[in-house]
N, C-alpha and C positions, 0 to 999 in steps of 0.2 A: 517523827517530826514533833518538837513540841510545841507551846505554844507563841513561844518567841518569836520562832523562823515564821508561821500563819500570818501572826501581827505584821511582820516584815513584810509580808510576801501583800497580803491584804493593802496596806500601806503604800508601797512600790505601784500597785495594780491603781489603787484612789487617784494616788494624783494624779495621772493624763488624765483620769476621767475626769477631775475635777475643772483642770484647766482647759476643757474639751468643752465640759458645759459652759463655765463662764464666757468662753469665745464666741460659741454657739447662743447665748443671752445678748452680748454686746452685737453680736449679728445680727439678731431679730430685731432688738432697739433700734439700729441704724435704718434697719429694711421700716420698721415702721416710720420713724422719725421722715425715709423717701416716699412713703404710700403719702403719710398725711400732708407735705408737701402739693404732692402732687392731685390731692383730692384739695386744696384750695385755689391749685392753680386750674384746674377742673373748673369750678366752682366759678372761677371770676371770667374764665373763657364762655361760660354758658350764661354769665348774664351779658357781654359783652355781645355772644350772639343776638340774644332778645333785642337789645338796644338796634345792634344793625340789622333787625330783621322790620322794627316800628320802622325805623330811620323809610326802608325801604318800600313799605307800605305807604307809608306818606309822602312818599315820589312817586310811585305808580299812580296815586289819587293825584296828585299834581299833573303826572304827564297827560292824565286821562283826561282833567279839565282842559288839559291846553290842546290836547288832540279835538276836543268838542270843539273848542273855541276855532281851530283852523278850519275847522269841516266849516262853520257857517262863516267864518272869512271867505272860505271857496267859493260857497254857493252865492255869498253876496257877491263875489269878483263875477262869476259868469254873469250872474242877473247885472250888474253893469255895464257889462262888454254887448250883451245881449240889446240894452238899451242904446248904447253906442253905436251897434252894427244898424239898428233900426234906424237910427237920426242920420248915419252916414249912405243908408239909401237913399232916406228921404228927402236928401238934398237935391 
């Protein structure tokens, strides 16, 4: 063999590889180009979270106020009824 047919043979063997890695490059670009993507869309769903998590918190403190406020609505309804049933004996 001399050195010609090597050169040939060497040459024949490069290129798939060459156009193997280039493919294999354009692959990784694309795979990265879908991570970082999806690390922004990551990113806007966890602050999204936070917002509806405040959101939520300041409806539990709301509900919480308005559950007080019914509680002594109650107790002032019995304590009336209470005064009622007294006046309607005492007739």
């Amino acid at each position: 063999m001399n050195w010609d047919k090597i050169k040939d043979i060497i040459t024949i063997a490069l290129i798939p590889v060459l156009g193997w890695v280039m493919i294999t490059m354009r692959d990784i670009g694309t795979l990265q180009s879908k991570c970082d993507q999806q690390a922004a869309q990551i990113m806007a769903l966890e602050a999204e979270t936070k917002t509806l998590n405040k959101r939520t918190q300041a409806i539990e403190v709301q509900s919480a106020k308005i559950e007080v406020k019914l509680e002594a609505l109650g107790q002032q309804l019995t304590r009336i009824e209470r005064m009622l049933s007294v006046y309607e004996t005492a007739k």
